[in-house]
Predicted model as a PDB file, atoms N, CA, C, CB and O in Angstrom, pLDDT in the B-factor column:
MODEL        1                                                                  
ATOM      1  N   UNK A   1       0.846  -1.181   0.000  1.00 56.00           N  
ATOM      2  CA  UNK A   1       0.000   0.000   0.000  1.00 56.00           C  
ATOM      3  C   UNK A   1       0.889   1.242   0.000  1.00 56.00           C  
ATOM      4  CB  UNK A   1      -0.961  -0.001   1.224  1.00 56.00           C  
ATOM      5  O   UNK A   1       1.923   1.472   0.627  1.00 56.00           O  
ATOM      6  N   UNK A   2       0.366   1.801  -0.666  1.00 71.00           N  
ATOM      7  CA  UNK A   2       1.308   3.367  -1.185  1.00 71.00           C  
ATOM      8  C   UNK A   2       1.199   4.394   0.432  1.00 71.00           C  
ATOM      9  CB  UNK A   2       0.117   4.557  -3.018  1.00 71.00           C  
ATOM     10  O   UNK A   2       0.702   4.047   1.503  1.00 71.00           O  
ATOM     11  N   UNK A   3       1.730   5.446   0.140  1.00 94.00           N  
ATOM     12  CA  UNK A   3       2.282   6.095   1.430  1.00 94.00           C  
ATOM     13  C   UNK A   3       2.674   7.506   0.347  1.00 94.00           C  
ATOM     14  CB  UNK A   3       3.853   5.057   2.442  1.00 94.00           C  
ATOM     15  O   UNK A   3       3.472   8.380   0.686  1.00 94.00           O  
ATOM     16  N   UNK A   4       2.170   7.501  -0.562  1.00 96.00           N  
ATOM     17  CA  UNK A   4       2.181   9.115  -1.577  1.00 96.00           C  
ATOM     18  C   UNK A   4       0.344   8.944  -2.124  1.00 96.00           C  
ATOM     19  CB  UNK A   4       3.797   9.035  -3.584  1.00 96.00           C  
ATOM     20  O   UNK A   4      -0.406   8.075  -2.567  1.00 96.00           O  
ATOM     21  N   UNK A   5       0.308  10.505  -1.704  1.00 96.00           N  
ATOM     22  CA  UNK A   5      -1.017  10.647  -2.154  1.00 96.00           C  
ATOM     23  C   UNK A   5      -1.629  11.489  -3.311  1.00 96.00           C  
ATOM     24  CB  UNK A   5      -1.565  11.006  -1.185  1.00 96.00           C  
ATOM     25  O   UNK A   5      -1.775  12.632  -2.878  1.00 96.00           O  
ATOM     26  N   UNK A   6      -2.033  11.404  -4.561  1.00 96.00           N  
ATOM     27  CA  UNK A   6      -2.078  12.469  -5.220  1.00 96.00           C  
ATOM     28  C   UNK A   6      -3.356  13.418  -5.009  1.00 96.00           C  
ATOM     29  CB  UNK A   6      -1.906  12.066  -6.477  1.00 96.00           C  
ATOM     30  O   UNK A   6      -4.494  12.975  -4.851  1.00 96.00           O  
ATOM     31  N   UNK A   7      -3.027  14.754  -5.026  1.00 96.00           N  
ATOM     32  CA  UNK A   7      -3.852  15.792  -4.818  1.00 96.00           C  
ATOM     33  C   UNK A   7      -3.819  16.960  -5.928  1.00 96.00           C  
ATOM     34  CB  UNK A   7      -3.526  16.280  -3.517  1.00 96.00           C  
ATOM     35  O   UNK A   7      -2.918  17.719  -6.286  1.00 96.00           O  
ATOM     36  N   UNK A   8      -5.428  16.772  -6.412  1.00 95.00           N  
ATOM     37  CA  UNK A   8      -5.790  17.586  -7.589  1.00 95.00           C  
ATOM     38  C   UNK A   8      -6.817  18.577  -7.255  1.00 95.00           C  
ATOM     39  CB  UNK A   8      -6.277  16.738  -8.716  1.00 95.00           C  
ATOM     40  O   UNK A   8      -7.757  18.493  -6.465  1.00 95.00           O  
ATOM     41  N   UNK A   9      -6.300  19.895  -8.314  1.00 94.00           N  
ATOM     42  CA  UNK A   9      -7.558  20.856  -7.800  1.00 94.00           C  
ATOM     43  C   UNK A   9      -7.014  21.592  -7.005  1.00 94.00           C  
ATOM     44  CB  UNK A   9      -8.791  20.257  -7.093  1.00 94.00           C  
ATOM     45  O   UNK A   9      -7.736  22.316  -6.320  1.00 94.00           O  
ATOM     46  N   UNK A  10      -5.475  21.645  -6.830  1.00 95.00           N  
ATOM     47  CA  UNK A  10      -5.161  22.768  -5.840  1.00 95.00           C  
ATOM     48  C   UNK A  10      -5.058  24.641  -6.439  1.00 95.00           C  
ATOM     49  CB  UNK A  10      -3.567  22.223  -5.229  1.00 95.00           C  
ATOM     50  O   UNK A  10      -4.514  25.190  -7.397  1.00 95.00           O  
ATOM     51  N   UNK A  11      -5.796  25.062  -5.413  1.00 93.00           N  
ATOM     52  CA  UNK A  11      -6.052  26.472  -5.771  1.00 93.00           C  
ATOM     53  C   UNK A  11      -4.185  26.885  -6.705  1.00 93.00           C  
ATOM     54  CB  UNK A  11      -6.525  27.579  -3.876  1.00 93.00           C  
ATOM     55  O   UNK A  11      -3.199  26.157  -6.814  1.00 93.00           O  
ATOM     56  N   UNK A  12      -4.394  28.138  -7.127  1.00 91.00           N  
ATOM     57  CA  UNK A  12      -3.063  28.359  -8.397  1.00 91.00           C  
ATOM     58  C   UNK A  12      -1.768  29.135  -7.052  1.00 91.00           C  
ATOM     59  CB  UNK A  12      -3.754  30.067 -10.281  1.00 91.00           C  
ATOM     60  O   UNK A  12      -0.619  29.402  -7.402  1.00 91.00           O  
ATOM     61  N   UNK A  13      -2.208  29.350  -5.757  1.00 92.00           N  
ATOM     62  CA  UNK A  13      -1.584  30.117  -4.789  1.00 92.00           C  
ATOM     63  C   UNK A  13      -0.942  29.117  -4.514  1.00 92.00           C  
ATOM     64  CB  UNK A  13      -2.265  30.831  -3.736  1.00 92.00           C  
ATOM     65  O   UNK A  13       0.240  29.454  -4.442  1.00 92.00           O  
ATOM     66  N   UNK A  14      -1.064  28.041  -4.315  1.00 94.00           N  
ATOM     67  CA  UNK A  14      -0.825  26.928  -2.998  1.00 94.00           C  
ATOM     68  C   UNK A  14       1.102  26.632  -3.569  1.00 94.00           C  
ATOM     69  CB  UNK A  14      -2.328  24.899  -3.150  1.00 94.00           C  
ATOM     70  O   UNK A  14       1.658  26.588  -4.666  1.00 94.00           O  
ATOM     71  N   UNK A  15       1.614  26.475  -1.983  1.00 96.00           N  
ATOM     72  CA  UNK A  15       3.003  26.466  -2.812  1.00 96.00           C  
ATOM     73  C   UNK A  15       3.147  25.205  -1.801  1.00 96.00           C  
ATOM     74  CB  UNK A  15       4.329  28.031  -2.810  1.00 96.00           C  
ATOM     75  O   UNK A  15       2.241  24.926  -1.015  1.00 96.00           O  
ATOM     76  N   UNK A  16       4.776  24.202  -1.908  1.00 97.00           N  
ATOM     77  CA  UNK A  16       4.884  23.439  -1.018  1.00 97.00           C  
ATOM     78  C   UNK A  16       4.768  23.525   0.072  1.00 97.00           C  
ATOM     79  CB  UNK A  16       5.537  23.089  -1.056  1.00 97.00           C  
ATOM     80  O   UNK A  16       4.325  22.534   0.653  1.00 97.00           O  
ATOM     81  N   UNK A  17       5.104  24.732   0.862  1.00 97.00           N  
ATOM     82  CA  UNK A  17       4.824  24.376   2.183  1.00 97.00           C  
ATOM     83  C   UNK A  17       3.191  24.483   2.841  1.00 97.00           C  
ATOM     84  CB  UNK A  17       5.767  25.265   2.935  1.00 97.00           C  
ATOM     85  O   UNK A  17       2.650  23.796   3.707  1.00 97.00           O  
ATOM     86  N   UNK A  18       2.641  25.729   1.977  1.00 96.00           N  
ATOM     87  CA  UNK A  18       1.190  25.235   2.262  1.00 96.00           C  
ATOM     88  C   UNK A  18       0.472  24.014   2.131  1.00 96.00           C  
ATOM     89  CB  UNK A  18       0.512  25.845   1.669  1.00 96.00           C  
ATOM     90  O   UNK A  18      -0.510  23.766   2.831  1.00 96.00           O  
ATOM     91  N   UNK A  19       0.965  23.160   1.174  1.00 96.00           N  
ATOM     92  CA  UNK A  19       0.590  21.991   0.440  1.00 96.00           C  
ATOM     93  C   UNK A  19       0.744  21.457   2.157  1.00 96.00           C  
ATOM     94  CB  UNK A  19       1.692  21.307  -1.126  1.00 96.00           C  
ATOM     95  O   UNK A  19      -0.244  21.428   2.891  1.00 96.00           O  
ATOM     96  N   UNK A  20       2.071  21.074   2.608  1.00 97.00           N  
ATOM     97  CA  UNK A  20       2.677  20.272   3.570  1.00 97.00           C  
ATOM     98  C   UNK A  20       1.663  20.702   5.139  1.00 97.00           C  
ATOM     99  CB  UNK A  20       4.544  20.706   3.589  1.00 97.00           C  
ATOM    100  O   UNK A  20       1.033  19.886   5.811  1.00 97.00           O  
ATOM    101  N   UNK A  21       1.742  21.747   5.318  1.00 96.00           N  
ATOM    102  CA  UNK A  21       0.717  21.980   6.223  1.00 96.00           C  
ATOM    103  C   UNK A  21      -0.692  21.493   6.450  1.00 96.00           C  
ATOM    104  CB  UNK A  21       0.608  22.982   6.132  1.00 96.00           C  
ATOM    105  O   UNK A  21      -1.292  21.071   7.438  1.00 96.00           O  
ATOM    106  N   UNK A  22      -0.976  21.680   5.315  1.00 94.00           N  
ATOM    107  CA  UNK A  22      -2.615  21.264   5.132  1.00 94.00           C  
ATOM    108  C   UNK A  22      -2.602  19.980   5.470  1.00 94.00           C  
ATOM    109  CB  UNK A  22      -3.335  21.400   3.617  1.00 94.00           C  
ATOM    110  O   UNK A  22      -3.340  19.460   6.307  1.00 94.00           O  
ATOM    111  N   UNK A  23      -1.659  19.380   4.746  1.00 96.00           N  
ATOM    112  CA  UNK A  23      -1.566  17.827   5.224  1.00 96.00           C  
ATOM    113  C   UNK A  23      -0.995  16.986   6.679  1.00 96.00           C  
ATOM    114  CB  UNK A  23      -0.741  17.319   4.238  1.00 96.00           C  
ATOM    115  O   UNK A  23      -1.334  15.901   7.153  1.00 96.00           O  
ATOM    116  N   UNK A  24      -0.128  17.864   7.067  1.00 96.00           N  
ATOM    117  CA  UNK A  24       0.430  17.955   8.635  1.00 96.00           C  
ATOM    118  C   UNK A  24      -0.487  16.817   9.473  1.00 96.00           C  
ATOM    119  CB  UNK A  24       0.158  19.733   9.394  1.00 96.00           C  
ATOM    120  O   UNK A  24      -0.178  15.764  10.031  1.00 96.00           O  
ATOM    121  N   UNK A  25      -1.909  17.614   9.273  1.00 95.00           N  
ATOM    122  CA  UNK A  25      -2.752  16.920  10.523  1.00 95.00           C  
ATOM    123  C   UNK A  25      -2.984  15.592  10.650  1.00 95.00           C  
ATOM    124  CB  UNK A  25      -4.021  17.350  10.606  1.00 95.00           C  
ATOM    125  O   UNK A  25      -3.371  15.038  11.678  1.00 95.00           O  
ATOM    126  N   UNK A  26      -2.793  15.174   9.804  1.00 95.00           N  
ATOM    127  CA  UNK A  26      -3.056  13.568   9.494  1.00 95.00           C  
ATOM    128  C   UNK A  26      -2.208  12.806   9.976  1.00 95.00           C  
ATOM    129  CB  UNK A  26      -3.075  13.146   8.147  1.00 95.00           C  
ATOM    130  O   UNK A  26      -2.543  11.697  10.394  1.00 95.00           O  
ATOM    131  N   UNK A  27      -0.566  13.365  10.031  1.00 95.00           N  
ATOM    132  CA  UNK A  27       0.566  12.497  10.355  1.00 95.00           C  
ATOM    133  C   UNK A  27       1.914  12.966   9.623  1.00 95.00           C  
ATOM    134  CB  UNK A  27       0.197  11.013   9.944  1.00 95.00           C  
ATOM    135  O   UNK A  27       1.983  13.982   8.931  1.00 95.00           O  
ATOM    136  N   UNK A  28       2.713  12.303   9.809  1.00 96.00           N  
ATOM    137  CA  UNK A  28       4.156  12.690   9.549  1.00 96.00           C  
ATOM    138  C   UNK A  28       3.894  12.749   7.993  1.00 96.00           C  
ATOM    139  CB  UNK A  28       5.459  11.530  10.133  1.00 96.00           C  
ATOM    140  O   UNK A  28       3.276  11.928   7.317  1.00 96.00           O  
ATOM    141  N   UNK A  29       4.771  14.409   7.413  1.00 97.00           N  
ATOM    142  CA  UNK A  29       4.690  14.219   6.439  1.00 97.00           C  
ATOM    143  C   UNK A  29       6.358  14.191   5.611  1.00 97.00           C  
ATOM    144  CB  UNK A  29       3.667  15.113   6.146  1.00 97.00           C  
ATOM    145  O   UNK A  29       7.291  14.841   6.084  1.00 97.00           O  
ATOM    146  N   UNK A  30       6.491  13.447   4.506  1.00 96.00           N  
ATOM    147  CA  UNK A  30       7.874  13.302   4.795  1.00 96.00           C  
ATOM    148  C   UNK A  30       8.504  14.099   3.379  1.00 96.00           C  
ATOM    149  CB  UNK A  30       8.335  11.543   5.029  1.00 96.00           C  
ATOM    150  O   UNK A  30       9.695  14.244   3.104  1.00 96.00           O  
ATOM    151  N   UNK A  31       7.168  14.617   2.490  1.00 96.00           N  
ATOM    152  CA  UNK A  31       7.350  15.148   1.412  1.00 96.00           C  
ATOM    153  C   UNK A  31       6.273  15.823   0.631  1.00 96.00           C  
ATOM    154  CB  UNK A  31       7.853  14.325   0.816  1.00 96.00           C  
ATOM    155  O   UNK A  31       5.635  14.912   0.103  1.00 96.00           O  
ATOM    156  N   UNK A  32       5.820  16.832   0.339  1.00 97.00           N  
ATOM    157  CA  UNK A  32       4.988  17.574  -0.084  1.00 97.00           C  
ATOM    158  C   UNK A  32       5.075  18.287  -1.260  1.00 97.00           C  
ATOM    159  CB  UNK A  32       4.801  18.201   0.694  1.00 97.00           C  
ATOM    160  O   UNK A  32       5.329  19.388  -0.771  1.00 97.00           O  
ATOM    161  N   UNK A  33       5.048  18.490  -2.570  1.00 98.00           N  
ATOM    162  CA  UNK A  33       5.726  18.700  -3.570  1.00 98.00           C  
ATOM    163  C   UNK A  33       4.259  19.316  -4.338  1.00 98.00           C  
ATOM    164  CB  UNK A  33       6.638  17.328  -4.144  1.00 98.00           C  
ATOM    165  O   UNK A  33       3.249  18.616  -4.259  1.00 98.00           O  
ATOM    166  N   UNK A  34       4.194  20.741  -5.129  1.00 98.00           N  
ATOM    167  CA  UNK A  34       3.392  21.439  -6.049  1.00 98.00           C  
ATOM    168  C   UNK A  34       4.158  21.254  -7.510  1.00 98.00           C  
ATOM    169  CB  UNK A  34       3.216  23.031  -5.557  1.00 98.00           C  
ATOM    170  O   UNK A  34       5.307  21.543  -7.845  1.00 98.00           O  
ATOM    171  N   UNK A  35       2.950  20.596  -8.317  1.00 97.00           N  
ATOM    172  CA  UNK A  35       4.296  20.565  -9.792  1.00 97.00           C  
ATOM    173  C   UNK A  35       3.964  21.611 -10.359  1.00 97.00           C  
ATOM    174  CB  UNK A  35       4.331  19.252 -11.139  1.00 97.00           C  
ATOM    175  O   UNK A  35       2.766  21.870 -10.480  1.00 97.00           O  
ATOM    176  N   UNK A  36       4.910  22.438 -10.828  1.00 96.00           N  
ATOM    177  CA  UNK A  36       5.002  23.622 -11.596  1.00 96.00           C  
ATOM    178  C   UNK A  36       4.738  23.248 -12.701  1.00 96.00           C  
ATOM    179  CB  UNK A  36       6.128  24.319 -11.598  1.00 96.00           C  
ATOM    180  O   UNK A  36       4.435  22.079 -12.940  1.00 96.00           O  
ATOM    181  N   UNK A  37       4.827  24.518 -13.919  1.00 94.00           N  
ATOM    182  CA  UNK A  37       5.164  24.759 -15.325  1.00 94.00           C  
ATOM    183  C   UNK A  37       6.913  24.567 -15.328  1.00 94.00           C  
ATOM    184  CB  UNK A  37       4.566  26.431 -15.840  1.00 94.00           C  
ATOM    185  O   UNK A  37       7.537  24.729 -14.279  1.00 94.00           O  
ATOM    186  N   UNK A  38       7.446  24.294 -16.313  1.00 94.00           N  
ATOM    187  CA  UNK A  38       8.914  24.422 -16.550  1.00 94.00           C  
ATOM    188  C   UNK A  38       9.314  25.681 -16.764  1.00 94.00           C  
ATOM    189  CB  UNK A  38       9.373  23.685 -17.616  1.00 94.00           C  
ATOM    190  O   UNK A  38      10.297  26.238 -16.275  1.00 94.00           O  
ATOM    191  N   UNK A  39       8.339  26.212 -17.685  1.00 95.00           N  
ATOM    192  CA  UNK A  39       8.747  27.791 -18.716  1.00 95.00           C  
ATOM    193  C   UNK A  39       8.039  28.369 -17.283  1.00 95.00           C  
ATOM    194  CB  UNK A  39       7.696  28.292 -20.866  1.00 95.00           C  
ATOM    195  O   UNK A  39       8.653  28.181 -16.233  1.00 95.00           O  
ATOM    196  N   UNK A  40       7.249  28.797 -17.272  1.00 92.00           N  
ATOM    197  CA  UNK A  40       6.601  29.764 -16.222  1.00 92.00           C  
ATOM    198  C   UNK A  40       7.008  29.476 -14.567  1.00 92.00           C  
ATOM    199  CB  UNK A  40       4.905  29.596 -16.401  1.00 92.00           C  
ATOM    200  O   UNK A  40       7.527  30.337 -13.858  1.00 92.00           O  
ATOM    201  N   UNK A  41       6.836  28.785 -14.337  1.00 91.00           N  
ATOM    202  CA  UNK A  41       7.235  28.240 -13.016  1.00 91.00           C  
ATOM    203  C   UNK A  41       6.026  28.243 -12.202  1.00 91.00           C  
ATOM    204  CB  UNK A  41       8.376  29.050 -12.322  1.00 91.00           C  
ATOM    205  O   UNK A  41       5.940  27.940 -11.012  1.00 91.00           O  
ATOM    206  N   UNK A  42       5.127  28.614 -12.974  1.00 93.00           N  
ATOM    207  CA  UNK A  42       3.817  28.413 -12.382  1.00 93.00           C  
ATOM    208  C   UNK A  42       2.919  26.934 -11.497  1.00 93.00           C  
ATOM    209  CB  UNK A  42       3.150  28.735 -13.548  1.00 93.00           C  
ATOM    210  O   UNK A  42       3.142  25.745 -11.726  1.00 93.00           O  
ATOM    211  N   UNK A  43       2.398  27.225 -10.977  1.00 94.00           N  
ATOM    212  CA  UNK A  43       1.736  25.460 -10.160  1.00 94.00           C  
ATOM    213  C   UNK A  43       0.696  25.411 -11.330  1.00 94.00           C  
ATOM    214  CB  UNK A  43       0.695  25.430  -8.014  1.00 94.00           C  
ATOM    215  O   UNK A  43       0.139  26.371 -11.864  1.00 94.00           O  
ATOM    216  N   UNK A  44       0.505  23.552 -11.721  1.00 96.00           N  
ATOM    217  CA  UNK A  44      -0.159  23.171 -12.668  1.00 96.00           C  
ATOM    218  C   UNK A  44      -1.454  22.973 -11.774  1.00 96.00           C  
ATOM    219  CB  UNK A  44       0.472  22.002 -13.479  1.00 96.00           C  
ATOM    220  O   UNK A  44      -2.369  22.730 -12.560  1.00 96.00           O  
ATOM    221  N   UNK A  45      -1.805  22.972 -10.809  1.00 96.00           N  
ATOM    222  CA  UNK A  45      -2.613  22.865  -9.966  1.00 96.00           C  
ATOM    223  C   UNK A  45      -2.667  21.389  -9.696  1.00 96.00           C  
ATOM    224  CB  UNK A  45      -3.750  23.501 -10.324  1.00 96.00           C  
ATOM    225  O   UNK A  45      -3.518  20.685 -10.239  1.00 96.00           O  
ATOM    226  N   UNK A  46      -1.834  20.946  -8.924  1.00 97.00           N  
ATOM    227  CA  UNK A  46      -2.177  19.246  -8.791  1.00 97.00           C  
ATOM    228  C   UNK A  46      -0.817  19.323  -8.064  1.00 97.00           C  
ATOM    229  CB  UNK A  46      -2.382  17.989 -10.441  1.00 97.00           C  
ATOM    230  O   UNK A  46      -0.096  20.312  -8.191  1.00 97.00           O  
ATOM    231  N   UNK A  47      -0.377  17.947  -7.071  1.00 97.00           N  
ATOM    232  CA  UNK A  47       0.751  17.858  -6.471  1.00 97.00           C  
ATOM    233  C   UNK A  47       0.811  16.711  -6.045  1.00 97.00           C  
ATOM    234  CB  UNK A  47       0.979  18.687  -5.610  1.00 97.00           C  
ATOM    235  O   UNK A  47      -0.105  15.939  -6.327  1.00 97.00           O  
ATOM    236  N   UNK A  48       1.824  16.309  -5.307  1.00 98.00           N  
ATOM    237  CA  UNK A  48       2.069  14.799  -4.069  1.00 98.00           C  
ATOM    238  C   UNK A  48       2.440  15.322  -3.129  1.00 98.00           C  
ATOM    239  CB  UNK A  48       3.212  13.526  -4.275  1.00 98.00           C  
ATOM    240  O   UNK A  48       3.269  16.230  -3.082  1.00 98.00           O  
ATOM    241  N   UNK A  49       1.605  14.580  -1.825  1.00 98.00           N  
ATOM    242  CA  UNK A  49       2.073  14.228  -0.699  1.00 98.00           C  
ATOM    243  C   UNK A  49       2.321  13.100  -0.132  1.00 98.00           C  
ATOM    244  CB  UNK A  49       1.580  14.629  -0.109  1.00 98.00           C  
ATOM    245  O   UNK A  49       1.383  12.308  -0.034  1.00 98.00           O  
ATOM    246  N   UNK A  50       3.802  12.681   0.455  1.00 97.00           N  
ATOM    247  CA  UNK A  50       4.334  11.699   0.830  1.00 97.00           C  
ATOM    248  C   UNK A  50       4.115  11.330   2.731  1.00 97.00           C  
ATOM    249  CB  UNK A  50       5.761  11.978   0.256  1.00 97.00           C  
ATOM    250  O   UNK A  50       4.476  12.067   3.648  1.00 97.00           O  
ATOM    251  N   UNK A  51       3.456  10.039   2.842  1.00 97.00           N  
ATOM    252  CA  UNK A  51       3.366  10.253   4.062  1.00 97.00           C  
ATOM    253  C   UNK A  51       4.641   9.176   4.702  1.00 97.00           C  
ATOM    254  CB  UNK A  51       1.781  10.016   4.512  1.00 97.00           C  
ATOM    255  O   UNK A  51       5.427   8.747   3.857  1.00 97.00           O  
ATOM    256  N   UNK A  52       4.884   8.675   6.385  1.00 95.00           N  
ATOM    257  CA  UNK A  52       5.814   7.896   7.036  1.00 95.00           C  
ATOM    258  C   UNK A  52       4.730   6.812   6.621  1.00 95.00           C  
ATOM    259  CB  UNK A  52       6.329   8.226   8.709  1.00 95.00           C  
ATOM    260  O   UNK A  52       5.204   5.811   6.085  1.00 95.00           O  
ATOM    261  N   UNK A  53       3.515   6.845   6.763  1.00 95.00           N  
ATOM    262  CA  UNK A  53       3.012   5.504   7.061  1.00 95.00           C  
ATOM    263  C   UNK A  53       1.610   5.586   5.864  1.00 95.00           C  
ATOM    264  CB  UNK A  53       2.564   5.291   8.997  1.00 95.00           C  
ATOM    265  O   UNK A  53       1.190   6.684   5.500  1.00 95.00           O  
ATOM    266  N   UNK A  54       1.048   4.375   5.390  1.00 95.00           N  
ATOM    267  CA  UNK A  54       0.076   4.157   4.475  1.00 95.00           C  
ATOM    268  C   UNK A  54      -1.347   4.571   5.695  1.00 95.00           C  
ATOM    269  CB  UNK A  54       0.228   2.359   3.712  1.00 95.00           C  
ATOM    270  O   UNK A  54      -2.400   4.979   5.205  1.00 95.00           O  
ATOM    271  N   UNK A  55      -1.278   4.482   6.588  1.00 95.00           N  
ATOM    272  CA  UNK A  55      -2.123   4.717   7.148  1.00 95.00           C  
ATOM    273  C   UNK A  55      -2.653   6.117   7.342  1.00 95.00           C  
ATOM    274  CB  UNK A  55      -1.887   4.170   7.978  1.00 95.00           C  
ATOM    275  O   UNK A  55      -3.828   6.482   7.366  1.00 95.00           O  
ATOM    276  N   UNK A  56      -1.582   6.804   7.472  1.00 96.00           N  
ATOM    277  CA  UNK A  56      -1.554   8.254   7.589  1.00 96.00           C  
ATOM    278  C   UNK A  56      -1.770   8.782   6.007  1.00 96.00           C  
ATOM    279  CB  UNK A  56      -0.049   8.781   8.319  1.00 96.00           C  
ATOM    280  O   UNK A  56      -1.770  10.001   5.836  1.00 96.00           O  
ATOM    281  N   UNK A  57      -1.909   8.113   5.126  1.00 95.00           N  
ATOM    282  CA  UNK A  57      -1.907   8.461   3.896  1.00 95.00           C  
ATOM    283  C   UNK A  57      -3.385   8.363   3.887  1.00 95.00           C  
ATOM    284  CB  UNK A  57      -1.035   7.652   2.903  1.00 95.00           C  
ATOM    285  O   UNK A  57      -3.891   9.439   3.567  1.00 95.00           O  
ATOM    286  N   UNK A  58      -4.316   7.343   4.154  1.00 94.00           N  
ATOM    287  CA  UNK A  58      -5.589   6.562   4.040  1.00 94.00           C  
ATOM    288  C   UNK A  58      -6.415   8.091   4.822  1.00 94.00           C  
ATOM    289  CB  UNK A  58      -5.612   4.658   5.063  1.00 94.00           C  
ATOM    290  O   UNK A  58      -7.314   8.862   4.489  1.00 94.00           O  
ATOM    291  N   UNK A  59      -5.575   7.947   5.898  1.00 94.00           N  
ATOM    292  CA  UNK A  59      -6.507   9.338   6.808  1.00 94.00           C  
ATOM    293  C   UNK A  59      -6.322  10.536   6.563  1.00 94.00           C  
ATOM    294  CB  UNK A  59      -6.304   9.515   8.258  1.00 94.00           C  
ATOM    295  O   UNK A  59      -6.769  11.334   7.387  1.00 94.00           O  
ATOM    296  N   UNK A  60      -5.638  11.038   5.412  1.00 94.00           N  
ATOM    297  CA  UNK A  60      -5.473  11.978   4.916  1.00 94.00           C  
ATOM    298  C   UNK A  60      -6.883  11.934   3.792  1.00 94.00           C  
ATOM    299  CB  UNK A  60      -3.987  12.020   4.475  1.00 94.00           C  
ATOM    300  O   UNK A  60      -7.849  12.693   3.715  1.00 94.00           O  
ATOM    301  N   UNK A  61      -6.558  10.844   3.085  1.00 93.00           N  
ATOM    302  CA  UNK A  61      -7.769  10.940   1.849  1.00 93.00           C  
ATOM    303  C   UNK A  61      -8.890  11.012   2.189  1.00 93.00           C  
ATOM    304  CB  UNK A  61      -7.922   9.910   0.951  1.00 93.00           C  
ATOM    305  O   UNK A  61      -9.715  11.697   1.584  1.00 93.00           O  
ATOM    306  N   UNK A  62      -9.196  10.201   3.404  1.00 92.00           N  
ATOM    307  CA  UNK A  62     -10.817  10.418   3.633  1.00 92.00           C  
ATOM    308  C   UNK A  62     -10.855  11.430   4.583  1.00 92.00           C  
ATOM    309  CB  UNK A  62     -11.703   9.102   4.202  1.00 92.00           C  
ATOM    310  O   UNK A  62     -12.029  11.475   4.950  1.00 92.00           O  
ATOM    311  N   UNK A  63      -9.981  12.564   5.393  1.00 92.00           N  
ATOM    312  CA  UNK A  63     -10.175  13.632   5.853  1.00 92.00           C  
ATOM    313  C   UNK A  63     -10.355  14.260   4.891  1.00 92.00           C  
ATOM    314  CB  UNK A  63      -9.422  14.055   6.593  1.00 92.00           C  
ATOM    315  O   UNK A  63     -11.472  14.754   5.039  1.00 92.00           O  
ATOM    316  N   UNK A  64      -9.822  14.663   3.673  1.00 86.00           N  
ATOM    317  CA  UNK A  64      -9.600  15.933   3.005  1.00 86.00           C  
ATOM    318  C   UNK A  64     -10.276  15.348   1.426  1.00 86.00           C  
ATOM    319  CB  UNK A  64      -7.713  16.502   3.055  1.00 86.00           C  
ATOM    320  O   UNK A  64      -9.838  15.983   0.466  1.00 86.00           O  
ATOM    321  N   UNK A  65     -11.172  14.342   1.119  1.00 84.00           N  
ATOM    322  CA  UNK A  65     -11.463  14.361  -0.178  1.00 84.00           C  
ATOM    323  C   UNK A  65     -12.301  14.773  -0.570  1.00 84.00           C  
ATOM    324  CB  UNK A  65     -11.483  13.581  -0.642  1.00 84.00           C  
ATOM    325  O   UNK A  65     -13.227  14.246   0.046  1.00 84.00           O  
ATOM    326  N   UNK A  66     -12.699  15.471  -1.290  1.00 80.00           N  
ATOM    327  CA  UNK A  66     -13.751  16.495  -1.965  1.00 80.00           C  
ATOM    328  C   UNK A  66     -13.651  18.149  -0.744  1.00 80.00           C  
ATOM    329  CB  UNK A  66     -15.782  15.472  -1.935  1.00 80.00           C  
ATOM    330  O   UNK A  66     -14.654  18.826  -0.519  1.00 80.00           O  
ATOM    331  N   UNK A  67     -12.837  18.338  -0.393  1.00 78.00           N  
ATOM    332  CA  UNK A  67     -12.819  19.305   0.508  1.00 78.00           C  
ATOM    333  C   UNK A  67     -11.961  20.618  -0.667  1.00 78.00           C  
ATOM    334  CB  UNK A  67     -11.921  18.681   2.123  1.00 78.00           C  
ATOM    335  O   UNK A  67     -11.266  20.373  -1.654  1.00 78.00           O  
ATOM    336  N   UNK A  68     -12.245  21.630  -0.240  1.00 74.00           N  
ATOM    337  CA  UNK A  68     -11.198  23.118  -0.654  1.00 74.00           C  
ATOM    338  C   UNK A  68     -10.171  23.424   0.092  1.00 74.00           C  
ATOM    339  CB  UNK A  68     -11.880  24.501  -0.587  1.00 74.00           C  
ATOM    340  O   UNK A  68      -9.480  24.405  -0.180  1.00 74.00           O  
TER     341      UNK A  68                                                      
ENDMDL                                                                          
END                                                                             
C-alpha cells in the first residue's frame, strides 16, 4: 500500500509548504511537492504528498477528499 497521495484541484496560490501543512494533521509528512510549469514556473494545480506511514496516507484521503 502506497504512502504518496495524489492531490488535484489545488487552488493556483498553494506552494509546497502550504501543500505540507494542510496535510500535517493527518501524520508525519515526509514530502509535499506542487508541480510547476517548466517555462513559467507556475503550479499546474495538482501535487504529491508523501506520508511515514500508508495509514496516515488513508486518513489523509478520507479527511480531506472532496474538501477546498
Amino acid at each position: 500500500m502506497s504512502s504518496k497521495v495524489f492531490v488535484g484541484g489545488l487552488a493556483w496560490g498553494t506552494n509546497d509548504e502550504s501543500l505540507h501543512e494542510a496535510f500535517s494533521q493527518f501524520g508525519t509528512v515526509t514530502d509535499a511537492i506542487v508541480m510547476k510549469d517548466r517555462e513559467t514556473g507556475r503550479s499546474r494545480g495538482f501535487g504529491f504528498v508523501s506520508f511515514s506511514s500508508p495509514e496516515e496516507a488513508n486518513a489523509a484521503v478520507e479527511g480531506l477528499n472532496e474538501q477546498e
